[in-house]
MARMARKE-263249 format. One line per field, with one value per residue (C-alpha): residue in three letters; x, y, z; residue number from 1; chain. Coordinates in steps of 0.25 Angstrom, whole numbers. Each point is the difference from the previous one (the first is absolute). Example, Ala and Ser with C-alpha at 12.3 -4.5 7.8 and 13.67 -1.06 7.14 Angstrom:
BEGIN
r <- [ala/ser]
x <- [49/6]
y <- [-18/14]
z <- [31/-2]
k <- [1/2]
c <- [A/A]
***
This chain:
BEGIN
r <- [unk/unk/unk/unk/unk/unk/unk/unk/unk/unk/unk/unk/unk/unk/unk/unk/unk/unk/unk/unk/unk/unk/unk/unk/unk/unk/unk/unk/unk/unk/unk/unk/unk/unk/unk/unk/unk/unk/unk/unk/unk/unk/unk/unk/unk/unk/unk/unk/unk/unk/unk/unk/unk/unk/unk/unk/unk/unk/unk/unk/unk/unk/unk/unk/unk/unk/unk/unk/unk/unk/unk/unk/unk/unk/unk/unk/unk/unk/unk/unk/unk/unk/unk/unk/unk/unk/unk/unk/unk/unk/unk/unk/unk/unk/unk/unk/unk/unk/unk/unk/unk/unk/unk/unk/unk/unk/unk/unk/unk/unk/unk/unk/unk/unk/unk/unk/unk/unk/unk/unk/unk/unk/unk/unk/unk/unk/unk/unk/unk/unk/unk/unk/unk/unk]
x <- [-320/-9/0/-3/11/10/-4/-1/14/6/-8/5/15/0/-7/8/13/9/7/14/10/15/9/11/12/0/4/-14/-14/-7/-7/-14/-5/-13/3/-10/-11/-12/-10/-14/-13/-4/-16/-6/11/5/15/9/7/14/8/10/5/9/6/3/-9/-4/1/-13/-12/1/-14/0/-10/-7/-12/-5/-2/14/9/-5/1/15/4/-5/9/11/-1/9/12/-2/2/12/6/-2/-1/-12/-14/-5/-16/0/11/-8/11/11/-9/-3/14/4/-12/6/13/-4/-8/11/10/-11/-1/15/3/-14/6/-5/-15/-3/-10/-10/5/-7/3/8/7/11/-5/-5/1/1/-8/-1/-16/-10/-3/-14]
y <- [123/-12/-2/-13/-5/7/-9/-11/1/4/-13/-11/5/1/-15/-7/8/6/-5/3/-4/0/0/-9/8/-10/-11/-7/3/12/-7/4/0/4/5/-4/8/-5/11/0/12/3/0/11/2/10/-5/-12/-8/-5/-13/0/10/-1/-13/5/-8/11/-4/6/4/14/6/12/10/4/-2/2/15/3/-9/8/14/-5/-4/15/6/-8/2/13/-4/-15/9/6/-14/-8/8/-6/6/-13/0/14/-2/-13/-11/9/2/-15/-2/10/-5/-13/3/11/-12/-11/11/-1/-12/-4/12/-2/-1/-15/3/10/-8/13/6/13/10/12/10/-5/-15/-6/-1/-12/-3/-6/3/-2/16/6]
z <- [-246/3/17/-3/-9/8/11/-9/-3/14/6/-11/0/17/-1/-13/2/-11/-11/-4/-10/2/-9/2/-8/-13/10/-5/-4/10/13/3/13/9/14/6/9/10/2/3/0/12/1/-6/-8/11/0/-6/10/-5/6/-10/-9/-12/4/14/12/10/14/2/-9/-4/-3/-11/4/-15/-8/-14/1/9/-10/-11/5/7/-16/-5/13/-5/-16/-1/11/-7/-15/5/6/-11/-12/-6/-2/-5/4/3/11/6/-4/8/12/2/0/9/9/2/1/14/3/-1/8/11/0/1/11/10/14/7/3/-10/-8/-5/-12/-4/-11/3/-5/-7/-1/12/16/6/13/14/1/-13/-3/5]
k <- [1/2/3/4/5/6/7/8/9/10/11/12/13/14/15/16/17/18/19/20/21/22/23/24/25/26/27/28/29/30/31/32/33/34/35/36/37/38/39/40/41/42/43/44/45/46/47/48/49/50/51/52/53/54/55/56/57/58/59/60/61/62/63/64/65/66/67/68/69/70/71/72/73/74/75/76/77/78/79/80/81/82/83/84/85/86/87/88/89/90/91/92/93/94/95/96/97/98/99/100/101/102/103/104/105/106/107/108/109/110/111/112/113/114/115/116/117/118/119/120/121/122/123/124/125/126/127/128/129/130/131/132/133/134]
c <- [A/A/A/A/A/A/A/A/A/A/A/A/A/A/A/A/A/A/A/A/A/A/A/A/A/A/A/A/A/A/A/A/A/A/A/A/A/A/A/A/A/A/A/A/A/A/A/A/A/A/A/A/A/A/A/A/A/A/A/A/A/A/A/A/A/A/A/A/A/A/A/A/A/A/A/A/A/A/A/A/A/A/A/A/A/A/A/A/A/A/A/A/A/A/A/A/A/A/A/A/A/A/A/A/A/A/A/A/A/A/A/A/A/A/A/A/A/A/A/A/A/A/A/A/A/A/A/A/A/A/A/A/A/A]
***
């Protein structure tokens, strides 16, 4: 796994957003649309800050405490319970984890309390808050 690409790919879909087809049950033609995200690298690469996510305006910025190196051993920590959620191995398991990633990180996002902005990986997926961690 390249530390880089991972954070690469993290950054560019928490910026630009996600995009998703529906299919609209053979009333018409599917309908493709791009929820869209704001994010922004924190200096020194030593966190992203997120204003909107997937289409959803946060009331504040929530600031997601990784780097390069802790994305990528969070991806290999998720890989097995990702393989077993989704059933895929593609990429040696990394396709699953990145999905499982995002979807703890978009439960956080949606259930942080009013003023839990610091969200850290945790067991599980993520915690969320009040104080930026030591």
């Amino acid at each position: 796994m390249d530390e880089r690409q991972e954070w690469d790919r993290l950054v560019r879909e928490l910026a630009e957003g996600t995009e998703m087809t529906v299919d609209t049950g053979g009333i018409g033609t599917p309908v493709t649309y791009r929820a869209t995200s704001r994010a922004e690298v924190l200096p020194g690469e030593r966190g992203i800050r997120i204003s909107c996510f997937k289409g959803l305006e946060l009331e504040e910025p929530m600031v997601l405490h990784l780097d390069p190196p802790t994305l990528a051993a969070r991806l290999r920590d998720l890989v097995e319970d990702a393989v077993a959620a989704f059933g895929t191995r593609r990429e040696g398991g990394l396709v699953a984890a990145r999905a499982l990633f995002m979807v703890h990180l978009q439960e956080t996002v949606e259930t942080a309390r009013p003023g839990e902005v610091h969200l850290v990986p945790a067991r599980g997926g993520f915690d969320s808050l009040r104080e930026p961690p030591p």
